[in-house]
Steps between C-alpha positions, in 0.01 A plus 500: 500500500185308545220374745463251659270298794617316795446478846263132428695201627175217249543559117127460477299530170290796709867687621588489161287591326437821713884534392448470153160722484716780669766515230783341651733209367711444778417328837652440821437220689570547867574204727290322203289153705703233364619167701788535700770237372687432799591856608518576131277595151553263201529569158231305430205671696697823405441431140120439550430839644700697204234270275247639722566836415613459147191361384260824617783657281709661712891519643636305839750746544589480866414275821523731816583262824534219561359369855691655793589146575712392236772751625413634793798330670737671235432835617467430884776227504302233616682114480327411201676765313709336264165208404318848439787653280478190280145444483488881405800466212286234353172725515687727348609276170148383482350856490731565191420107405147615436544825303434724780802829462417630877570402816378775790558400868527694781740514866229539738446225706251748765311521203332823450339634771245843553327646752178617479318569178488867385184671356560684139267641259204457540451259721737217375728349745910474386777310742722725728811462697584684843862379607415582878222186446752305293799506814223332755545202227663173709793307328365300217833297482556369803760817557625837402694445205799757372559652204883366404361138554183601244730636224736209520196238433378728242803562342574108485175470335520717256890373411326143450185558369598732226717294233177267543257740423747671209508078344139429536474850331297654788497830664476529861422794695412637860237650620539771753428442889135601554481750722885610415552537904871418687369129640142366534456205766873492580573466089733748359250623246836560201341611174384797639700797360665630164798384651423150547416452143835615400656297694281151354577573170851542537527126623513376219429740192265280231127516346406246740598655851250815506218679596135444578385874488238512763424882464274544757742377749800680326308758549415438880914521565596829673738484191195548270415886623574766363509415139730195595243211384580683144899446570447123593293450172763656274805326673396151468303540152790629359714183598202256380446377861126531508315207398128609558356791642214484806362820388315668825494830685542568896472767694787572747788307601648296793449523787130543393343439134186415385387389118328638271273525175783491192396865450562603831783521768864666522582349144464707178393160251548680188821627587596164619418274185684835266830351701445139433402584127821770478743165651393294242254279724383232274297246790167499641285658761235399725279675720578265860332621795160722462257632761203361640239622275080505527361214407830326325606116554758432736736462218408837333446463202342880513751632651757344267328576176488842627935491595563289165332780267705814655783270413417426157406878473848595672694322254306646155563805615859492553550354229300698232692793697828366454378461094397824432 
């Protein structure tokens, strides 16, 4: 188990550096700036960022996203489908072209949506998520869309896409519908439940169909209460299906959530990283979404130093525990 920074899309000398001063060696790049080839990422440009990052001494370990628009018509069914699959296969190959081990997408073509901003400690403002806002939503897909037809694209994706990934030797994995709701602008919204998760990895059962472990919105699923979020942890650590972690607290779940400070919300952190050290967890985590804080930058970089030390702190301890 170690830390790790993402959630910066520019391998800057400045980004990177912040990374390196703050003890980490891995990095996530998420939807990383580079041209768009046709619908597509080549190796070539793919390659030049991993340099990037490399030479400020640190690890390209995953890319997060790709643009929405590369396979946007694979998850809604649109007529450029089958162009999209292809162009994505070949992204795909390039990513493990270029030395990069992870691939994280997601299945949300809404996007993530929030209502209102919540006030925390403080002062600082955190993102929240009232369902009764989220239903006045219009279609974002031209129509309501069902849940048999969503599973049967997915499923064909994942049946495709993961002998290429397992070749190129790259892991893929899922990230979890943000906010984990029923449907959000007429989109079934699928990876939001325990259940759901189950059901993905038993599509095809390999290292390269699994899991990007969003906590915070794990732990915004009405699954997650009650000591749940602990269950989900255990369950898919134990069968190696989490790539990364997205280490963050919440407080509540749907139909109404808000974030939070890492050391606040419905989510005991210590008890949390004991489970992914007792499973065997041997990935990275980084700190995703923080709060607004005084006087930060937009990116914040406060606010992250702040998340990305209770990390590094969280996993010393649990493991000079587990020593002793």
């Amino acid at each position: 188990m170690r830390p790790g920074f993402g959630q910066f899309n520019t391998p800057t000398p400045e980004f990177l550096r912040f990374a390196a001063q703050y003890g980490v060696k891995d990095v996530l790049l998420a939807q990383p700036q580079i041209p768009d080839a046709g619908g597509k990422w080549a190796v070539s440009d793919l390659v030049k960022m991993r340099i990037q990052v490399e030479n400020e001494g640190l690890r390209l370990m995953a890319i997060e996203n790709v643009p929405l628009t590369f396979y946007q018509e694979i998850i809604v069914g649109g007529p450029n489908r089958e162009r999209q699959i292809e162009n994505m296969v070949e992204t795909i190959r390039n990513i493990g072209a270029a030395g990069i081990p992870i691939f994280g997408y997601h299945w949300m073509p809404s996007h993530v949506w929030r209502s209102q901003p919540a006030i925390i400690r403080g002062g600082a403002l955190a993102t929240a998520f009232d369902n009764d806002e989220a239903r006045k939503m219009p279609n974002t897909h031209g129509r309501e869309h069902t849940e048999e037809e969503m599973w049967e694209r997915l499923e064909e994706w994942i049946r495709i896409i993961t002998p290429v990934a397992e070749e190129a030797g790259v892991r893929c994995g899922i990230h979890p519908c943000d906010p984990p709701v029923e449907k959000l602008g007429g989109i079934p919204q699928l990876f939001r439940s325990f259940d759901a998760y189950k059901r993905l990895i038993e599509i095809v059962d390999s290292p390269s169909n699994g899991i990007e472990f969003c906590q915070g919105t794990f732990s915004e699923m009405e699954d997650a209460a009650d000591g749940g979020i602990y269950d989900m942890i255990r369950y898919f650590g134990e069968r190696k299906k989490i790539l990364y972690v997205h280490f963050r607290n919440v407080s509540g779940t749907v139909p109404k959530f808000r974030e939070e400070f890492i050391n606040t919300g419905h989510v005991d952190m210590y008890e949390a990283m004991k489970i992914y050290h007792e499973v065997g967890y041997d990935s990275f985590f980084i700190d995703d979404h923080v709060p607004q804080t005084f006087e930060d930058t937009p990116w914040g970089h406060r606010g992250r130093a702040f998340a990305n030390g209770y990390i590094q702190a969280m996993i010393e301890a649990v493991t000079k525990q587990s020593a002793d």
